[in-house]
C-alpha positions in Angstrom: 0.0 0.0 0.0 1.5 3.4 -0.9 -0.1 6.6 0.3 1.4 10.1 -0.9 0.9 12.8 1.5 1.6 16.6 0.9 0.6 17.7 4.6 0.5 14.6 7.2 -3.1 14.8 8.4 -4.7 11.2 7.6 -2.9 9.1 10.7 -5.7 10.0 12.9 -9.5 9.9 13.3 -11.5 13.1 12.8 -7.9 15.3 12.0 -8.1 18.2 11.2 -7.9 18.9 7.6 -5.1 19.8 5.7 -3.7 18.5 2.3 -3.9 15.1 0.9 -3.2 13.2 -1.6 -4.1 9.3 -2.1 -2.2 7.6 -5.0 -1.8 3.6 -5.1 -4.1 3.2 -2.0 -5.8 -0.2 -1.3 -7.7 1.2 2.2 -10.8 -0.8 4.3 -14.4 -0.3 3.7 -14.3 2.6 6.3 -11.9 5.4 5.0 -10.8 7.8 6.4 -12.3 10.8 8.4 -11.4 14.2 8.5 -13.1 17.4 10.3 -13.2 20.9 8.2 -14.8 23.8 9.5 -17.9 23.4 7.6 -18.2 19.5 8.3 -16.9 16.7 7.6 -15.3 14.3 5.0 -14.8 10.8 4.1 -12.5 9.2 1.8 -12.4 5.5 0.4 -10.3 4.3 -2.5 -9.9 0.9 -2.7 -8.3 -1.6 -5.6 -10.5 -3.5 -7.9 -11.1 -7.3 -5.5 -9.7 -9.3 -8.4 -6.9 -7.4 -9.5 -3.2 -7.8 -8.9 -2.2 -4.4 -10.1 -2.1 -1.1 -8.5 -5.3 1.0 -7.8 -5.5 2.8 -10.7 -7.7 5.5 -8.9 -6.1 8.3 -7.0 -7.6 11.2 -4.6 -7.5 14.7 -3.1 -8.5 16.6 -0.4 -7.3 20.0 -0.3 -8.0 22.9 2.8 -8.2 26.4 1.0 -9.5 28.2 4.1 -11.2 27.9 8.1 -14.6 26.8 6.0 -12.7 26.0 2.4 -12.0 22.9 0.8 -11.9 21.0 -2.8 -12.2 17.6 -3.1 -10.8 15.5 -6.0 -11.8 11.8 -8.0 -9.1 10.7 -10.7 -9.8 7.4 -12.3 -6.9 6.7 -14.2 -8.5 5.0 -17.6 -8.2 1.3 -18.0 -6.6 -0.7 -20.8 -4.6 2.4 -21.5 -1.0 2.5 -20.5 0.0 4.8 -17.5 -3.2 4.9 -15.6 -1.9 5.3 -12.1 0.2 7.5 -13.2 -2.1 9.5 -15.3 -4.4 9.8 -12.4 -2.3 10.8 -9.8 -0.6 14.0 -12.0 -4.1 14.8 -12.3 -4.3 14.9 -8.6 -0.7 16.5 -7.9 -0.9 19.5 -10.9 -4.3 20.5 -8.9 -2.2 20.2 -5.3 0.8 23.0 -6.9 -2.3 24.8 -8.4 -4.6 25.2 -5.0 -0.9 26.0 -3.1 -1.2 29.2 -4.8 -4.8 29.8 -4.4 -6.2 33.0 -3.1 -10.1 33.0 -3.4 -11.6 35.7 -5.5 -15.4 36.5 -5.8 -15.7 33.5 -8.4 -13.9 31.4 -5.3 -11.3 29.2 -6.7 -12.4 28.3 -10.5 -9.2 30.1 -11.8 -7.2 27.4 -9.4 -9.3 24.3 -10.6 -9.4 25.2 -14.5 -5.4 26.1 -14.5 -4.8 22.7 -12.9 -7.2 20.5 -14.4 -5.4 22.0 -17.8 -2.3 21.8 -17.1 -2.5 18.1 -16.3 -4.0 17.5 -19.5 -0.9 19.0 -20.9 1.8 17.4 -18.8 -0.4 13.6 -19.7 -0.1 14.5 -23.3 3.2 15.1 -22.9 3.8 11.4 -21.8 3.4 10.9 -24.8 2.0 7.0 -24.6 -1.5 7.8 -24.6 -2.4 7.5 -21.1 -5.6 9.0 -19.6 -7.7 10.3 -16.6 -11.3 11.4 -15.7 -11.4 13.8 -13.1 -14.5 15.2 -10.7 -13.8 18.1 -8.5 -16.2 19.9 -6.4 -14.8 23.7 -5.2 -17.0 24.3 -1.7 -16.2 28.1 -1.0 -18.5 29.9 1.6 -21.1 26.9 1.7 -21.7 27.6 -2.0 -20.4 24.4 -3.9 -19.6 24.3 -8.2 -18.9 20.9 -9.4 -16.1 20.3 -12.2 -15.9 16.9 -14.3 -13.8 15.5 -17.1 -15.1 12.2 -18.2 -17.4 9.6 -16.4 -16.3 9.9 -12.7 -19.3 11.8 -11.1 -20.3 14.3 -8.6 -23.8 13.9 -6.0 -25.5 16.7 -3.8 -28.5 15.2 -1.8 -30.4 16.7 0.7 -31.0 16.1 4.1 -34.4 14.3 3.2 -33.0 12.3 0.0 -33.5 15.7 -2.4 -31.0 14.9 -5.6 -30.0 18.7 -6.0 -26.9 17.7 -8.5 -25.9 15.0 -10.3 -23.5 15.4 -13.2 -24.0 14.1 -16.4 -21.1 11.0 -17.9 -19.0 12.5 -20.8 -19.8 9.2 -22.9 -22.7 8.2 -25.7 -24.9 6.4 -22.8 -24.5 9.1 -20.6 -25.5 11.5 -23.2 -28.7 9.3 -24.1 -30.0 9.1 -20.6 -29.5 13.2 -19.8 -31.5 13.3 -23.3 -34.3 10.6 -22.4 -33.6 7.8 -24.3 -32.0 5.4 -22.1 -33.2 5.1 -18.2 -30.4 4.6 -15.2 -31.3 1.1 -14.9 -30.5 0.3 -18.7 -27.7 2.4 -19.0 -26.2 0.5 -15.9 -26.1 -2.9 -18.3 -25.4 -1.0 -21.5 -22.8 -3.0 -23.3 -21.4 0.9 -24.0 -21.5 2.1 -21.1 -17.7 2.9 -20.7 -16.9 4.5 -23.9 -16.2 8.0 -23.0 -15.7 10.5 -25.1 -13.6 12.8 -23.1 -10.8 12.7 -20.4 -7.6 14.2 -19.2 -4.7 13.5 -21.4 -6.8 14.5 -24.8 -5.8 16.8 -27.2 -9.7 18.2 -27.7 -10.4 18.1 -23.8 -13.0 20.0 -22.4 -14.3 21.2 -19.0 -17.8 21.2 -17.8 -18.3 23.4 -15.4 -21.9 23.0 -13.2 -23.8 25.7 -11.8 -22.9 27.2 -8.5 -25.4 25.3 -5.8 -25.9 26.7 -2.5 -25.2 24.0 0.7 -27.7 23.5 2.9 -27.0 22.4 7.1 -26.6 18.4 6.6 -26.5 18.6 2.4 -24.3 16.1 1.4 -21.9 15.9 -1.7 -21.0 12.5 -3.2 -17.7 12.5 -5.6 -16.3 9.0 -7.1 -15.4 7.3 -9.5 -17.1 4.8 -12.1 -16.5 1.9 -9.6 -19.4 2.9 -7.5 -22.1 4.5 -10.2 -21.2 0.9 -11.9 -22.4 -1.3 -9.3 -25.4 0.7 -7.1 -28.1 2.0 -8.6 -28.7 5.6 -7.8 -31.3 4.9 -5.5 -29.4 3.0 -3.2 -27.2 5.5 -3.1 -29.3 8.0 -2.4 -30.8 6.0 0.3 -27.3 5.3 2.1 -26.7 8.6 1.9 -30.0 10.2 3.7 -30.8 7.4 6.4 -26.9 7.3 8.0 -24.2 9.1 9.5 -21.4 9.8 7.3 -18.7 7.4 7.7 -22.0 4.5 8.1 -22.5 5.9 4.6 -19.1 5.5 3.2 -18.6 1.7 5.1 -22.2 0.8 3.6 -21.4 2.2 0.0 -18.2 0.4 -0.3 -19.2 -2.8 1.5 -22.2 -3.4 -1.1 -19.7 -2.2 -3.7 -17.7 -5.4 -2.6 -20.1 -7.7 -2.6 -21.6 -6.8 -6.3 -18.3 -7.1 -7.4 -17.3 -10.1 -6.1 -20.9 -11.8 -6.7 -23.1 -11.0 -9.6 -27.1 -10.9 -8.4 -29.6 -10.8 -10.9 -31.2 -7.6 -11.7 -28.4 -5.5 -10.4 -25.2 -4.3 -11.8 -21.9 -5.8 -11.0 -18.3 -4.8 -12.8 -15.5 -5.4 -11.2 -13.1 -2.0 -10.9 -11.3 0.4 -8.4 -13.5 2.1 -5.9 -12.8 5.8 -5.0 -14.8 8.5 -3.6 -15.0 11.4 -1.1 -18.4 12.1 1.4 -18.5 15.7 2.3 -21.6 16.5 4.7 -22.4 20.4 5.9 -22.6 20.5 9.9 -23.5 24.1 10.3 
């Protein structure tokens, strides 16, 4: 297990929140916990149960303030060379952009759009095709703007089970269920599913940047990669996510994540991959 840390803040319970970083990390169904001044946050990233190579997903949880923060998916693409490494430059570019970060009235999308961009240059630059997705949420003064690249995806639900944000895959199945042709369920057994048509490490990459959504006390935001959208359906999710405290929410979402990869059940999805995501829930 290899963990990359920028600040030292992960080695207890409930720390307070720093900088950090998560590259090659094979962690238990519980994550880790971390206070911020606005709430708190869970991360999980775990390695694929039936792989022998590294996790190919990598993380980031970055302090930009008392109440500040932006929290980071990167799902290094699969049967492309360089994942893990692809995924974690996506993850460290953003770190050296958000150490210069001073918030301005538009918080820190100048920050997030430099970094995200430069990654895609320095992946390019590989030159051996490698490739990332990448979801980022900016939360500045309990006002949150989601950021994607790809088919990792970003979650706000309400205290009450309210979906008030759920980003839309960068990939032909994604694209028919936003326009009404395909339904969640289907699109979860699509045999297309994971073509995307855009990522990090692409010469026509774009950003999609989401509207600006204000927090509410106990709103929670969901960011992860493919490894969870592909095995829960978004109800259970959402379910998890309103009835339980936040690290029950993470153990739950990644133990059933287990089991549907490990055992196929009819009537419910079940791929095998790397599981990585961040809970952030609003205290106050």
């Amino acid at each position: 297990m290899a963990i990359m840390q920028k600040v030292k803040a992960i080695s207890a319970k409930d720390a307070r929140l720093h900088e950090v970083i998560y590259a090659n990390v094979d962690m238990d169904s519980a994550g880790e916990t971390f206070a911020i001044g606005a709430g708190k946050i869970v991360v999980c990233t775990r390695r694929s149960p039936f792989k022998e190579t590294e996790n190919e997903d990598s993380a980031g949880v970055f302090s930009l303030g008392e109440s500040d923060c932006a929290l980071v998916i990167a799902d290094g693409m699969g049967g492309m060379p360089c994942g893990a490494q692809a995924s974690r430059m996506v993850i460290e570019t953003l770190h050296e952009s958000f150490s210069k970060a001073n918030a301005s009235e538009f918080g820190y999308r100048e920050h997030m759009l430099n970094g995200i961009d430069e990654a895609n240059n320095r992946i390019i630059s590989l030159g051996v095709g490698a490739g990332s997705t990448v979801a980022a949420v900016e939360i500045f003064n309990n006002t949150l703007r989601p950021y994607h690249v790809g088919d990792s995806m970003i979650l706000v639900v309400g205290q009450r089970g309210k979906i008030k944000l759920q980003t839309i895959s960068h990939s032909p199945v994604g694209y028919a269920v936003e326009s009404g042709y395909l339904d969640e369920n289907e699109a979860l057994h699509h045999d297309d599913r994971h073509e995307i048509s855009n990522y990090v490490g692409f010469q026509e990459m774009r950003i999609e940047i989401g509207p600006a959504i204000d927090l509410a006390r106990y709103d929670t935001v969901l960011v992860a990669s493919d490894g969870l959208f592909d095995n829960l359906q978004l109800n259970e999710i959402v379910e998890i996510i309103r009835k339980n405290p936040l690290n029950k929410v993470s153990l739950q979402l990644a133990t059933l994540c287990d089991k549907r990869m490990r055992h196929e059940d009819p009537g419910y999805p079940s791929k095998p991959d790397d599981l990585s995501f961040v809970l952030f829930r609003r205290g106050r």
